[in-house]
N, C-alpha and C positions, 0 to 999 in steps of 0.2 A: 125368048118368051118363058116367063117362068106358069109353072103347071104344077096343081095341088091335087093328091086323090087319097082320100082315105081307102083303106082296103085293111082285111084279114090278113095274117102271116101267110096263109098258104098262096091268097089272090096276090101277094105279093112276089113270091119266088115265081111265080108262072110269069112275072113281067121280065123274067132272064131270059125270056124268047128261045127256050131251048140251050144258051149257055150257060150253065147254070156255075159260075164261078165259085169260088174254094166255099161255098156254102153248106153249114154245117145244119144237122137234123132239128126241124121243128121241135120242140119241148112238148113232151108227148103230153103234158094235163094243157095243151092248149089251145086254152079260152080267153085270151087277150086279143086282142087289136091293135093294129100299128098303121101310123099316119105317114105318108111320105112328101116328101119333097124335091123337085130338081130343076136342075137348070142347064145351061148348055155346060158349065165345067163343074157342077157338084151335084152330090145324091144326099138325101137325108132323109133317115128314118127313126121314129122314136113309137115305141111300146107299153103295152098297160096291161093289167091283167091278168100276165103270168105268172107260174107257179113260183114261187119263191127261190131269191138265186139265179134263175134266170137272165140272163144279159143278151141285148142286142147290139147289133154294131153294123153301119150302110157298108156296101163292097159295091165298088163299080171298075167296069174294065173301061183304060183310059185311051183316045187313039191312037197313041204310041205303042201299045197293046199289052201296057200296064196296068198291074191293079190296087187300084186306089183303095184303102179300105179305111176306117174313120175307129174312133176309140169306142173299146166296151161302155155300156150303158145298161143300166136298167131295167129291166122289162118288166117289171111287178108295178115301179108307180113312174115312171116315165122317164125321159133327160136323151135329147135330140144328139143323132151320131150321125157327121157328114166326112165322105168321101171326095176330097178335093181331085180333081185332074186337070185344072188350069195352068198346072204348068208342066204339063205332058199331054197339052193339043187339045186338050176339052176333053169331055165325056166321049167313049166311039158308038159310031153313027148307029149302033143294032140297039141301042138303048140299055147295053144288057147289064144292069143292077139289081140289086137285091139284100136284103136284110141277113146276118148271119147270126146264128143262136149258139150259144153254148149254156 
């Protein structure tokens, strides 16, 4: 089943259910919004908004208990970053993803 939810950067990082994977500090002037996407073997997240320079990129832990992480992107005017794990058993069952910033 695939499932779509808009959310903030920060409502985003709390969807790591407490594992908060190699995710790196929110960009501190930020007033952007990031949309996400997933499915049973990929994450996707893309961003707007933020400060200039700014780049986002999806991290998901895979249930082989790897982690999948997708290419830098954007975050001032948008450009979607997915993390595959379809071929490391799908996404693991804690759901735990997340947007990473630098």
């Amino acid at each position: 089943m695939v499932r779509r939810r808009a959310a903030t950067a920060l409502a985003s990082l709390a969807l790591a259910t407490g594992t908060l994977l190699a995710v790196g500090a929110t960009p501190a002037a930020a007033a952007g919004s990031c949309s996400q996407w997933w499915d049973e073997n990929t994450y996707g997240v893309t961003c707007r908004g933020y400060a200039s320079g700014t780049q986002v990129r999806a991290t998901a832990r895979c249930a082989n208990e790897t982690v999948a992480t997708g290419d830098w992107k954007n975050a001032v005017t948008g450009g979607w970053s997915y993390a595959y794990c379809d071929n490391r058993g799908g996404r693991h069952s804690s759901d735990s993803m997340a947007p990473s910033f630098r």
